[in-house]
C-alpha positions, 0 to 999 in steps of 0.5 A: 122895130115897129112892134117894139116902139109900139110896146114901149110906147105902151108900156111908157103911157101906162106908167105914166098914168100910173104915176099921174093918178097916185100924185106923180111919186106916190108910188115911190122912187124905188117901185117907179124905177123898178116897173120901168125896168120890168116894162123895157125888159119885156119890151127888149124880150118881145123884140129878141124873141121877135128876131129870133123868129124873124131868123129862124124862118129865114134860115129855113129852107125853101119849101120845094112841095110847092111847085111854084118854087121849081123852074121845071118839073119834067114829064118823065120820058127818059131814063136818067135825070138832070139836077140843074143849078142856075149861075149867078142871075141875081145882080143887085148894085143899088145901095142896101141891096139884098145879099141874097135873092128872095126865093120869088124874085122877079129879075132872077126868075125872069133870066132862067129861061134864057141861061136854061136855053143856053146851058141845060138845053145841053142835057135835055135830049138824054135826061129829064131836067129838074131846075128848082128856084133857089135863094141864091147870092148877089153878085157883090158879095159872090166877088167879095168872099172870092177876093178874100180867098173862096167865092164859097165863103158866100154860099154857105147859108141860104143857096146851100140851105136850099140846094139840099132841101131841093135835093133832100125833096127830089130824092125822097118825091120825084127821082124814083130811082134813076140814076142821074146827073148833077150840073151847074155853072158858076155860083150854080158849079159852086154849090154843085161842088159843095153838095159833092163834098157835103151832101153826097157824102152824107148820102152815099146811097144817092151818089152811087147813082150819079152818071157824072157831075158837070161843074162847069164854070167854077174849079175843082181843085187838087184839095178838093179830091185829096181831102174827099176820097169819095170823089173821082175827076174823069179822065177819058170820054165814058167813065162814069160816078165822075167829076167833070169840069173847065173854066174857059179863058183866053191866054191872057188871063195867065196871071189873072184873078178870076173869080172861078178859078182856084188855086191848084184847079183841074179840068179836063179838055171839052173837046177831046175829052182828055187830060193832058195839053193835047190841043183839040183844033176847031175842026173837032167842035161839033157846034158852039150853041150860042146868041146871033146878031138877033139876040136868039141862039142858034148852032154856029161855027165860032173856032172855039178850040181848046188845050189845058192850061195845066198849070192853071187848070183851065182851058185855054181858047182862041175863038175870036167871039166875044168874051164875058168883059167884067175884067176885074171879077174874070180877068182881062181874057174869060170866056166865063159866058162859053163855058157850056154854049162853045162846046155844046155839041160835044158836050151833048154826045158825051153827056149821051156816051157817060149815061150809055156806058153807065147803063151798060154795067 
C-alpha cells in the first residue's frame, strides 16, 4: 500500500501544479477530470500488478536446490530412502497470526529436531532420511478446515505446493533410484496422503518404487481407496507398495471429534500387524521410544497395547502414559502424541521386514 500512496500522492502534487500554473481551470473542467482519472487509473494499475506479483511469488514453490530449506540431506549409506514430512509445529494464537508458516520460520524449525528424534529416528536404521522444510499451516486453521469436514481443506496451497516441489526435486537430484519410503504424521500423514492420491498418480514410474507409506496420525479412509484404485492398504507385516496407517486413542474418544480421523477410516494393528480386532497385549510391544521425567527420550515399558476399533478405524490403547489433552481438537482420550513413539520397536523391525521383502522380489 505504501508504493500506491506514493503514486498517488505524486500523480496528485502534479496535478495540482498543473492546475496552479495554467490559473486553476485554465485547463478546463472536462480535461482536469479526465487527467485525474487517467493519473488513479495508473496508480489502481501499479498496485493490481503489484499484488498480482506479490501473489505470484507466494504461490511459488519453495526452492529445494538451496539446502538451506532442507532439514536433513542424508549421507547415502543405505540402500533404501525416507520421505519424512514433519506434524504440525507451527501454532500461532496471537491475533493476525499468519496462516501459514514462512519457510524460515524460526519456532517451526526449532521443534524439528525433537519431532525427527521422536518419529523418524524410527526409519534411520533402514533408510536414508531426507526432511525438507515446508510452509506448513498453522494450527488454527488446520482445526477450522477440520471442523468444517476435512483438515485437508487447509493444506492444498502452500504445504502442498511445497511437498511436491521437494518431491519433484528429490526424485529428479537426490533419489537415484532407490526405492523408498514415504512418511509422516498429522498435517505431515496429511499431505503424505494427498501426494498418494495426486502425486504418485501422476507419477506412476516414481510409485512403483515405494516400499510403503507410513501415514500415521491422520486416516486413510474407505473413499480414499475406492475412488484411487492405485492404492492398496497392508494387510499383514511384509507386503509391500502398501499403505500403512493408525490413529492411537483411548476407549473414550468413541464418539468423539478428532481432528485426525475421518469418517469410514481404516488401520492396521502396530503391534501385531493385523487387521482384524485381535488384541496385541503389552507383552507384544518391544519398546515405546518416548520423553522421561528429564524431558529426554529414552526406550521404556509403558503397557502401550493395541486392538482396532473397526467401527472407528483406530487403535485402541490403555497405556496409563499421558495423552496429548487439547480435547477439543482430539478428543477427550488421544494418543495423538504416541502414534510413532508407543510403538517404535515394532515399527522399526517392520520397517526392516517391508524393505527385506521388497528387495527380495
Amino acid at each position: 500500500m505504501k508504493k500506491k500512496w506514493l503514486k498517488m500522492t505524486a500523480a496528485a502534487i502534479g496535478l495540482s501544479l498543473m492546475l496552479t500554473a495554467c490559473g486553476g481551470a485554465a485547463m478546463g473542467e472536462d480535461a482536469s477530470d479526465q487527467t485525474a482519472q487517467e493519473e488513479t487509473v495508473d496508480a489502481g494499475d501499479a498496485e493490481s500488478a503489484e499484488e498480482d506479483t506479490d501473489a505470484a511469488e507466494d504461490d511459488a514453490a519453495v526452492d529445494y536446490s538451496d539446502e538451506d530449506n532442507w532439514y536433513q540431506i542424508p549421507e547415502i549409506t543405505k540402500d533404501v530412502d525416507t520421505f519424512y514430512i514433519y506434524p504440525t509445529l507451527y501454532d500461532d494464537s496471537v491475533e493476525n497470526a499468519q496462516d501459514f508458516a514462512p519457510i524460515d520460520d524460526p519456532t517451526m524449525r526449532g521443534k524439528v529436531p525433537d519431532v525427527y528424534q521422536s518419529q523418524a529416528l524410527v526409519f534411520e536404521d533402514s533408510t536414508n532420511v531426507f526432511v525438507p522444510y515446508y510452509r506448513q499451516a498453522n494450527l488454527s486453521i488446520e482445526v477450522e478446515a477440520g471442523k468444517e469436514g476435512d483438515m485437508q481443506l487447509a493444506l492444498e496451497t502452500k504445504p502442498r505446493t511445497d511437498i511436491y516441489a521437494a518431491l519433484d526435486y528429490y526424485f529428479e537430484n537426490q533419489n537415484d533410484g532407490r526405492p523408498f519410503i514415504i512418511a509422516g504424521h498429522s498435517q505431515g500423514a496429511a499431505v503424505t496422503r494427498m501426494a498418494l492420491k495426486e502425486y504418485f498418480k501422476e507419477h506412476s514410474d516414481y510409485y512403483e518404487r515405494m516400499v510403503a507409506a507410513y501415514v500415521v496420525g491422520f486416516s486413510i479412509s474407505k473413499k480414499d481407496l475406492e475412488e484411487n484404485p492405485h492404492l492398496h492398504f497392508a494387510e499383514g507385516e511384509d507386503d509391500t507398495g502398501v499403505i500403512v496407517s493408525w490413529n492411537t486413542e483411548g476407549a473414550e474418544n468413541k464418539d468423539a471429534f478428532n481432528l485426525v480421523v475421518l469418517k469410514d477410516s481404516v488401520a492396521i494393528n502396530p503391534l501385531n500387524w493385523k487387521r482384524d480386532d485381535t488384541y496385541a497385549s503389552a507383552d507384544e510391544n518391544k519398546g515405546s521410544w518416548v520423553k522421561n521425567d528429564d524431558e529426554e527420550y529414552e526406550m521404556q515399558d509403558i503397557g502401550a497395547d493395541a486392538q482396532l476399533d473397526l467401527e472407528r478405524g483406530v487403535v485402541i490403547c490403555t497405556t496409563d502414559y499421558p495423552g496429548i489433552g487439547m480435547e477439543d481438537v482430539f478428543g477427550p482420550a488421544s494418543f495423538h502424541n504416541g502414534d510413532y513413539g508407543f510403538y517404535f520397536e515394532n515399527i522399526k523391525e517392520n520397517v526392516a521386514k517391508r524393505i527385506d521383502s521388497y528387495l527380495s522380489k
